[in-house]
C-alpha positions as CSV (number, residue, x, y, z in Angstrom):
1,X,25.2,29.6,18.9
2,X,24.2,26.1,18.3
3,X,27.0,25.2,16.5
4,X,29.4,26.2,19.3
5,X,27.3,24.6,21.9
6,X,27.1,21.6,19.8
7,X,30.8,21.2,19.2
8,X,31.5,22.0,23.1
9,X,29.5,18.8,23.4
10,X,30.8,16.6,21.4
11,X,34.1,17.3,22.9
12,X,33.2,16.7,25.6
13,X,32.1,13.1,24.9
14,X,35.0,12.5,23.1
15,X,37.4,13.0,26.2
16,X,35.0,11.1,28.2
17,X,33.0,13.5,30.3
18,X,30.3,11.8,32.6
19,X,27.7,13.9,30.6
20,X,25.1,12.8,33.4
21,X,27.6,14.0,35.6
22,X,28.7,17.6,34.1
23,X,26.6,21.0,35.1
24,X,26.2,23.2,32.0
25,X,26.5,27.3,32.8
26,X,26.5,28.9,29.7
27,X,25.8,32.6,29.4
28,X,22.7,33.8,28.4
29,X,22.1,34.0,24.4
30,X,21.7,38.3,24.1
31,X,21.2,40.9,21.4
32,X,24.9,42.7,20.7
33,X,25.4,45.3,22.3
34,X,25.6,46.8,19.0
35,X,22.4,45.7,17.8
36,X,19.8,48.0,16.5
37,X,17.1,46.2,17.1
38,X,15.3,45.8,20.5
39,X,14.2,42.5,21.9
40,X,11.7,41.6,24.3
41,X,12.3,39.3,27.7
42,X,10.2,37.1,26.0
43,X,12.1,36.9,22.4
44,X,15.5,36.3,24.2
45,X,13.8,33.8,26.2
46,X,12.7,32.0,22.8
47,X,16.1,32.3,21.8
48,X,18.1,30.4,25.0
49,X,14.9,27.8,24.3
50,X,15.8,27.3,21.2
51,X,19.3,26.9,21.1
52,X,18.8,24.4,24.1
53,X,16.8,22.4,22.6
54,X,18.8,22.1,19.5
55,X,22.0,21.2,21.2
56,X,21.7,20.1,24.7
57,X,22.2,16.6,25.6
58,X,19.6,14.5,27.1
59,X,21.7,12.9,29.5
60,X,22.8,16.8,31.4
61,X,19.7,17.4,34.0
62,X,20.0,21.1,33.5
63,X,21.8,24.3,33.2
64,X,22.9,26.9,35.2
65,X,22.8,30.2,33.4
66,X,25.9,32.7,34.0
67,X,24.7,36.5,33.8
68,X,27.3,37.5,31.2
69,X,28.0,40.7,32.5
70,X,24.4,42.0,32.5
71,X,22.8,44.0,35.1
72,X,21.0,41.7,37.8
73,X,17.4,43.6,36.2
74,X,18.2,42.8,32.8
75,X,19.1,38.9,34.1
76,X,16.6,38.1,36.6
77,X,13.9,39.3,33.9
78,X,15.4,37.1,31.1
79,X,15.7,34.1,33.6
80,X,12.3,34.7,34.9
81,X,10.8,34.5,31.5
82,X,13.0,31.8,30.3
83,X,11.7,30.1,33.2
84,X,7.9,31.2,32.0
85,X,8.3,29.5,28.8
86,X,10.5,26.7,28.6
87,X,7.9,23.9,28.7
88,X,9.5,20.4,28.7
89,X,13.1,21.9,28.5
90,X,16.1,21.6,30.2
């Protein structure tokens, strides 16, 4: 959620974190698991883009991604394809 992530953020400036210094490990951004709809590696992947580039500061080098209590197929595919796609992102 952007909005959360953003907000995390900004707290985190105002109680003077050394952003440049700070390792981001979010979870992975994931259908519900009571969602009808199915997604693809690659739509999830679009997803966790997204959000990063909407709300991740510049001055963080990267993130580590936490698994979220997904099975280590269902992670390492949507890591790998984040990984595929995320261009000149974090």
């Amino acid at each position: 959620n952007i909005r959360v992530q953003s907000e995390l953020f900004k707290a985190m400036v105002d109680h003077g974190v050394y952003m440049a210094g700070a390792t981001m490990k979010p979870n992975i951004v994931n259908p519900g698991k009571d969602c009808p709809e199915c997604y693809s590696v690659e739509d999830i992947a679009a997803a966790n883009i997204y959000v990063l580039e909407q709300s991740f500061p510049v001055a963080m080098k990267g993130a580590n991604y936490l698994s979220g209590g997904q099975t280590l197929q269902d992670a390492a595919a949507r890591l790998s394809a984040i990984n595929k796609v995320k261009g000149n992102s974090p």
